[in-house]
Every structure is written in structure tokens, then in C-alpha cells.
C-alpha positions as a printed Julia matrix, in Angstrom:
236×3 Matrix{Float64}:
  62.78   95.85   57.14
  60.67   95.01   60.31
  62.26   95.87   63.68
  62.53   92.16   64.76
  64.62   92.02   61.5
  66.41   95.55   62.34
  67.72   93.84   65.58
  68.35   90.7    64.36
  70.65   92.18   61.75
  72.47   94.91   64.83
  72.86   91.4    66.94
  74.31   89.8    64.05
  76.58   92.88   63.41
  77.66   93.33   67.0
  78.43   89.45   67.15
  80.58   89.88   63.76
  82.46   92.52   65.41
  83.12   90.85   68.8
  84.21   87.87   66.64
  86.89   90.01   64.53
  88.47   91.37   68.2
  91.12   88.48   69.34
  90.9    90.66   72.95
  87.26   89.82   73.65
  86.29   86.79   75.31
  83.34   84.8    74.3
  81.84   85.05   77.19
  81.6    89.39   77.22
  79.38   91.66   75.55
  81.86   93.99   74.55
  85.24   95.52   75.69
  83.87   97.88   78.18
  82.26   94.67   80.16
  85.37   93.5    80.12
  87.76   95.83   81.17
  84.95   96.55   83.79
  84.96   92.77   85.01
  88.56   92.57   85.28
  88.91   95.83   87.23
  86.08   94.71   89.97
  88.3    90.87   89.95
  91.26   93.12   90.58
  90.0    95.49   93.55
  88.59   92.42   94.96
  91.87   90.47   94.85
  93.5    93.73   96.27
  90.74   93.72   98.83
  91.77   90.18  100.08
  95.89   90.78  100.21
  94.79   94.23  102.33
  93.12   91.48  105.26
  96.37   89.34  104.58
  98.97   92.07  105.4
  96.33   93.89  108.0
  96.74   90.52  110.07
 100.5    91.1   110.46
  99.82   94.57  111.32
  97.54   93.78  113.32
 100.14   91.62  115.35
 102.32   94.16  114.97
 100.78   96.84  116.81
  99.57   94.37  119.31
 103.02   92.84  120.92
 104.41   96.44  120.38
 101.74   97.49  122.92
 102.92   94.67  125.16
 106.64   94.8   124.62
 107.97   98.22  124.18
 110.89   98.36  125.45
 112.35   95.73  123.66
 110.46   96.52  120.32
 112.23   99.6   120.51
 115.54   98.32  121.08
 115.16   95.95  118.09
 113.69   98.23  115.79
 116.73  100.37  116.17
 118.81   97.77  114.8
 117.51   98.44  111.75
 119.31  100.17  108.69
 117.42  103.23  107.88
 119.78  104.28  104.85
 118.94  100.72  103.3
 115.16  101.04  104.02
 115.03  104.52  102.86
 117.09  103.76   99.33
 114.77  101.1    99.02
 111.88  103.34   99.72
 113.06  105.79   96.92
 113.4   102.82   94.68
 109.62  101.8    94.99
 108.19  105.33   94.6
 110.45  105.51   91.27
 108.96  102.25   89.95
 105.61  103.39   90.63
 105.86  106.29   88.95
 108.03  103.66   85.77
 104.42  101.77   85.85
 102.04  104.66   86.09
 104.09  105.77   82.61
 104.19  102.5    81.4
  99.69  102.78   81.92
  99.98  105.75   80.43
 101.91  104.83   77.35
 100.27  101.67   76.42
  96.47  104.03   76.57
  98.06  105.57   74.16
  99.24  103.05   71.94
 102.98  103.7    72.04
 104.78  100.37   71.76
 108.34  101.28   72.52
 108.02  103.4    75.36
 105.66  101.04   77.1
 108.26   98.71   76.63
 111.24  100.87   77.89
 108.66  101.67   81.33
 108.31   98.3    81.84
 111.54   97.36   81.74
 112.56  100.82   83.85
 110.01   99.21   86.48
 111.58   95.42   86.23
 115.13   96.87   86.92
 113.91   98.9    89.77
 112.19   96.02   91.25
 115.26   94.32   90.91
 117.14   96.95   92.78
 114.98   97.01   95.56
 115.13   92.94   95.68
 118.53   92.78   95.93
 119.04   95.64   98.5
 116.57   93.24  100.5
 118.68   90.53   99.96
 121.97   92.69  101.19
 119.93   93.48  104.3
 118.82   90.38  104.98
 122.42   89.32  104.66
 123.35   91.75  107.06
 120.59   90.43  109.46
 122.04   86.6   108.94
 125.58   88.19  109.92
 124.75   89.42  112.9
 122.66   86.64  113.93
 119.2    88.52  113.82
 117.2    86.28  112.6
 115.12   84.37  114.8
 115.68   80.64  115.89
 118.37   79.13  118.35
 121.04   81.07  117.39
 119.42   84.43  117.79
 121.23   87.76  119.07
 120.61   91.29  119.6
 123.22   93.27  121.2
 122.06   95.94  122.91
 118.88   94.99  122.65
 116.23   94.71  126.27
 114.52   91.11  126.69
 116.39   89.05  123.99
 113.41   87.18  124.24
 110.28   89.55  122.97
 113.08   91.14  120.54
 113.01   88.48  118.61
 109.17   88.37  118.29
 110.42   92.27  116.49
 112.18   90.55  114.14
 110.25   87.57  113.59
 107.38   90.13  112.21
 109.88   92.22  110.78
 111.51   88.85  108.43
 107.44   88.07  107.63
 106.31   91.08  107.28
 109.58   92.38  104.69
 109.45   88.42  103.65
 105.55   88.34  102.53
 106.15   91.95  100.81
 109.32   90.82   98.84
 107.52   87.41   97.7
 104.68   90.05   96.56
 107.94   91.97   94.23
 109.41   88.32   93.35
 105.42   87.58   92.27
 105.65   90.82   89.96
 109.11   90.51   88.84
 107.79   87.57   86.93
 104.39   88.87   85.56
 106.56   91.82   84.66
 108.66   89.67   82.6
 105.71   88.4    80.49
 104.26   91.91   79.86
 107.41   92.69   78.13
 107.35   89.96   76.29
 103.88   90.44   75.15
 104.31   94.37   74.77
 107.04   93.8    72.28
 104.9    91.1    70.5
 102.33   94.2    69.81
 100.03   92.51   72.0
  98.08   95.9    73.37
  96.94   98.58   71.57
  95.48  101.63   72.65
  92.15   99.88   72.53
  92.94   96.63   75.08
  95.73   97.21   77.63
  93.78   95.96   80.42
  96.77   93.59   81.59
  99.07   96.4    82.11
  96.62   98.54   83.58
  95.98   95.55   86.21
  99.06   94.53   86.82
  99.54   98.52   87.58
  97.1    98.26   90.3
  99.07   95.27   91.96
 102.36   97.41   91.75
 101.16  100.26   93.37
  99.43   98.01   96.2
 102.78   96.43   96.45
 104.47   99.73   96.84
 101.97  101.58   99.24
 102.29   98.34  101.63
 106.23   99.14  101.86
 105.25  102.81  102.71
 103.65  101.59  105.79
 106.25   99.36  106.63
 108.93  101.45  105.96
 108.05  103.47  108.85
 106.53  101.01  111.47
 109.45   98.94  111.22
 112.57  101.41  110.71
 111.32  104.62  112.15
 108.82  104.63  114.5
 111.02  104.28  117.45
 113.58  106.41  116.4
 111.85  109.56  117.15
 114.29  111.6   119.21
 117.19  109.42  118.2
 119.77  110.12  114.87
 118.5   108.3   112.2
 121.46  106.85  110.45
């Protein structure tokens, strides 16, 4: 067999295979182009929600700079307890959807499965704790508009700039967990279908780089908006 025929025949082989594996898109070589295309679309996608929450950040540190005084006395009308409980929750449901990763690489239907559900209730924890805060917030009329109070609180006024970054700062974060709660819901579906095998998981390992973005984002927040201004001062 000539080489031109040699290759022709590997090409034809290699196109067979690609054919017989439902995972691979027309469009790819193989798997590992794949997986590797999707990861780079990922971390760019990542890359682009980092600039969206470092504008509010950004704005954040900003009129703290300007406003002190009554950032401080707004931030300390914040529930600690509730942010901290909610804190715990999102470290737990990382580590639910770095097991989850872990499982499905190894081809372990069921217990990918029971992590992904373990990291659906969580996020449904920590969602509804938000809710009961922002309740709480609502209550108290903390929320900013015409009917805005702070007791306590120095220059009503710039306070409620506080809280308008703290309701779209929390708010853009817990659209982010409402986002997942529902891609979340489709991975189990598909898990229990036998959709991924220890060869092609790429979806879960994806969707476990958006949870853990989603999770380190609160761990910044947790502290810039609950803590920060409490050093000195009981916490709870």
C-alpha cells in the first residue's frame, strides 16, 4: 500500500470513528479539540462576567472613599449571621460540584447524580436565605427609593447609595445562582439519562467552572459588604 493510500485509509478510519462518537461535533477533529475549545469559550466567558462584577466594585470602593461615614453606618445594618450561613452554604456546594467533576471523570452515574443534586439543594438554601434577607431589608424599609430608612444610620442620603450597591451587587450575584439553579436542573436530567461517560463530561466540568466563579464572587462580597466596617465592633 502506497503512503498516499496509508493516509487515505488512517483519514478514513479517524473519520469512521469521529462518526460512531454522538459527543463529537462535526465541526472538531477529535475530543481533545473539543474539550479544549469549550474550556478557552468558558475562561473567556468567565473573563467577561469578572469586568461585569469589577465595575460594581469598582463603584464600590469609589463612593466608600467619598462617603465613609455613612457607608459604615449602613454596612452595619447588615446581618452577619445570615451572610456568614450563606457563606458556609456556597463553600459546601463548591466542594458538592468539585465531587460531582470528579465523579462524572470517573464514570460513576449515581453519585454524579446525588452531587448534583447535593449542589442544587444548597443553591437553593443559599437562595432562599437571600430571599429572607432581602425580606428583612423590605421590612425595615432598606431598600432604596422614596420610602427609604436607615435608623441610625449618618447622611440618609449617601446610605442609601450603600444599599443601592449592596441590592445590585447581592441582586446580580443571586441572578448568577437563579442562572445555575436552572442549568443545574438539566445536568441532572441528562446525568440520569447516561448522557456522560468518563470519556465526555465536558458540560459538567464547565458548568463547574461557572459555580465556583459564582461562589468566589460571594467571597469577596461577603466581606466588603458585611464586614469590612465592623472591625472593632461585635459582629453579630
Amino acid at each position: 500500500m502506497s503512503s498516499h493510500a496509508a493516509s487515505s485509509h488512517t483519514s478514513a478510519v479517524v473519520g469512521h470513528e469521529a462518526a460512531h462518537d454522538p459527543n463529537l461535533k462535526h465541526h472538531f477533529e477529535n475530543a481533545d479539540q473539543q474539550k479544549e475549545s469549550a474550556s478557552i469559550g468558558m475562561w473567556v466567558f468567565l473573563l467577561t462576567e469578572l469586568m461585569f462584577f469589577g465595575g460594581l466594585f469598582l463603584a464600590y470602593f469609589v463612593y466608600r472613599q467619598w462617603y465613609p461615614a455613612a457607608f459604615i453606618s449602613a454596612s452595619n445594618k447588615t446581618d452577619v449571621l445570615i451572610g456568614a450561613i450563606n457563606t458556609t452554604v456556597l463553600i459546601c456546594s463548591s466542594l458538592t460540584m468539585a465531587l460531582a467533576v470528579h465523579y462524572a471523570s470517573l464514570g460513576k452515574k449515581q453519585l454524579l447524580v446525588f452531587f448534583l443534586i447535593a449542589t442544587l439543594l444548597l443553591g437553593g438554601i443559599f437562595l432562599g436565605v437571600k430571599g429572607y434577607e432581602y425580606h428583612d431589608k423590605w421590612v425595615h424599609h432598606e431598600i432604596p427609593g422614596e420610602h427609604f430608612e436607615c435608623e441610625g444610620c449618618q447622611d440618609a442620603g449617601h446610605a442609601q447609595l450603600f444599599f443601592s450597591l449592596y441590592f445590585g451587587m447581592t441582586g446580580l450575584h443571586a441572578s448568577h445562582m437563579i442562572i445555575g439553579f436552572g442549568i443545574l436542573l438539566v445536568l441532572i436530567f441528562q446525568a440520569n439519562r447516561g448522557d456522560f461517560t468518563a470519556k465526555w463530561y465536558t458540560p459538567v466540568e464547565m458548568f463547574g467552572l461557572y459555580w465556583h466563579f459564582v461562589d468566589i464572587v460571594w467571597i469577596f462580597l461577603f466581606p466588603l459588604l458585611y464586614l469590612i466596617d465592623r472591625v472593632g465592633r461585635p459582629l453579630l
